[in-house]
C-alpha positions as YAML, in Angstrom:
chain: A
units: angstrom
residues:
- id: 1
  name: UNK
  ca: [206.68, 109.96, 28.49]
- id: 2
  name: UNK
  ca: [202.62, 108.99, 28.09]
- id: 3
  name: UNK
  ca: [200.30, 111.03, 29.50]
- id: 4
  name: UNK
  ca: [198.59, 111.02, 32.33]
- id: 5
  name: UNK
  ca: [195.50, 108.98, 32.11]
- id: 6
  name: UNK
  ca: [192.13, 108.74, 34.61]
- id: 7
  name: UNK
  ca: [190.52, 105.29, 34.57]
- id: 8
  name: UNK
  ca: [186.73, 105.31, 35.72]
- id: 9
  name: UNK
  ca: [185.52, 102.22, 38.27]
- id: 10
  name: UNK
  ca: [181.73, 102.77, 39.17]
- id: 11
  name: UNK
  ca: [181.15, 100.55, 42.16]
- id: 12
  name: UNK
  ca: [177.89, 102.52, 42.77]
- id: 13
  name: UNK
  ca: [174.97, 99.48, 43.37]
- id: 14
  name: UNK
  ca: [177.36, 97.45, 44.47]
- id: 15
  name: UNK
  ca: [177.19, 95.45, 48.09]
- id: 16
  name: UNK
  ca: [180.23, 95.44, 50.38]
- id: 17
  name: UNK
  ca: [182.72, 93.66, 49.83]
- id: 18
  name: UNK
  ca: [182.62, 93.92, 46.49]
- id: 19
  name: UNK
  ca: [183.38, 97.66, 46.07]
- id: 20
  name: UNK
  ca: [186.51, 96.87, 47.98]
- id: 21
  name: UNK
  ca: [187.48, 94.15, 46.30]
- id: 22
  name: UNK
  ca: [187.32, 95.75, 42.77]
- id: 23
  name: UNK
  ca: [189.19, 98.76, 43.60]
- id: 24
  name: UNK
  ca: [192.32, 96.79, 45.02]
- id: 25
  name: UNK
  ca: [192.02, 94.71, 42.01]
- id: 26
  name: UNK
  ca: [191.68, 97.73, 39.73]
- id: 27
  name: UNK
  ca: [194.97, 99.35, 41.63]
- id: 28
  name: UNK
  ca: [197.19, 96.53, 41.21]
- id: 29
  name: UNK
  ca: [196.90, 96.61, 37.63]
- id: 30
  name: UNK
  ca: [196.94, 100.69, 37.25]
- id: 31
  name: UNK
  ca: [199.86, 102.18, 35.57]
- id: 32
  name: UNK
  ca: [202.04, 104.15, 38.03]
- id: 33
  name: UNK
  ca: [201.26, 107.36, 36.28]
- id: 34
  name: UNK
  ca: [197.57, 106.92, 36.19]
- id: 35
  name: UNK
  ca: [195.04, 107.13, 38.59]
- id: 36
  name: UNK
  ca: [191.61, 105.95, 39.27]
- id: 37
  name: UNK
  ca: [188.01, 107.74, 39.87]
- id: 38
  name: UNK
  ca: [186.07, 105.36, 41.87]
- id: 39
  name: UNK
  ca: [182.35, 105.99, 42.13]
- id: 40
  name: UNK
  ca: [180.31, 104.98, 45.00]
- id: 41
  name: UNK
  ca: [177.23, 104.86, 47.32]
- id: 42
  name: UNK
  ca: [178.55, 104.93, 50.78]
- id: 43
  name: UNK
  ca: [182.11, 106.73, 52.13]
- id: 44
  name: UNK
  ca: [184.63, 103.88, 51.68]
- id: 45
  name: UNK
  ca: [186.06, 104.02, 55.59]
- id: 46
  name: UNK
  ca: [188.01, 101.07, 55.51]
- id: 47
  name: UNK
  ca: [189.73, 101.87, 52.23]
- id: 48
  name: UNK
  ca: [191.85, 104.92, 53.20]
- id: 49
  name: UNK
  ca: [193.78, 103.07, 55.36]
- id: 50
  name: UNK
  ca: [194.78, 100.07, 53.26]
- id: 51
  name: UNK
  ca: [195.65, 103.30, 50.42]
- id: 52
  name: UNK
  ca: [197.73, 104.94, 52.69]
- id: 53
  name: UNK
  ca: [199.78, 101.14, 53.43]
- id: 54
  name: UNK
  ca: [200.06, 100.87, 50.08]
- id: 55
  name: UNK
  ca: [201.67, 104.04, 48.66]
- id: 56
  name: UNK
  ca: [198.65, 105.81, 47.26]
- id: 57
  name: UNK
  ca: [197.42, 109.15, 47.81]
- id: 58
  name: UNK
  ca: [193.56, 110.09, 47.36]
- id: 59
  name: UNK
  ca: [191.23, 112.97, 47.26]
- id: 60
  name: UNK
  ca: [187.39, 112.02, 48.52]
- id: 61
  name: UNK
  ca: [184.34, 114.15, 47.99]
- id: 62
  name: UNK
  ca: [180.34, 113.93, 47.75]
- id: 63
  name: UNK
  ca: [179.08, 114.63, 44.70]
- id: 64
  name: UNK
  ca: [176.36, 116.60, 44.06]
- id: 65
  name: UNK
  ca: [173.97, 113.33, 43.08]
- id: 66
  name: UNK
  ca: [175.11, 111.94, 46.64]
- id: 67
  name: UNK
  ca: [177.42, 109.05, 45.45]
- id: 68
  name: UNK
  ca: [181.08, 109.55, 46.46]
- id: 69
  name: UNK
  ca: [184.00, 110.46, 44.29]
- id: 70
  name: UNK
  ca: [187.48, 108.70, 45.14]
- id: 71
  name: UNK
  ca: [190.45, 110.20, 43.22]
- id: 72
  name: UNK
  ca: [193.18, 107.65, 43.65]
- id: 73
  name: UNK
  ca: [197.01, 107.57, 42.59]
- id: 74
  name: UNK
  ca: [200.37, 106.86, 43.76]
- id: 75
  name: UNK
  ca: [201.95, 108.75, 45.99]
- id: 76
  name: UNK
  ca: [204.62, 110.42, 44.50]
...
């Protein structure tokens, strides 16, 4: 069995959609026992819904610099 690994996106600078759109892409190509930090300027609203339709379970929180840090994996 491999070990777990975290893959980093940094979306930060980005303009909507983009952010968005690189995360989905990112997920459909993430191993099922991996997960994803996604780094970002604004609170991604729209994306915890279309995560939870999809099977994958996230932790969100504001980092100390003020960007946003999205833990993603599947749910298990």
């Amino acid at each position: 069995m491999k070990d777990e690994q975290t893959h980093l996106l940094d979306v930060r600078g980005l303009e909507p959609p983009e952010p968005l759109e690189r995360v989905l892409e990112a997920l459909d190509t993430l191993a099922s026992d991996n997960s994803l930090l996604m780094l970002i300027d604004r609170e991604p609203r729209p994306l915890y819904g279309i995560l939870d339709k999809n099977g994958y379970a996230y932790q969100a929180g504001l980092a100390d610099s003020g960007h946003y840090e999205i833990l993603i994996r599947r749910k298990r």
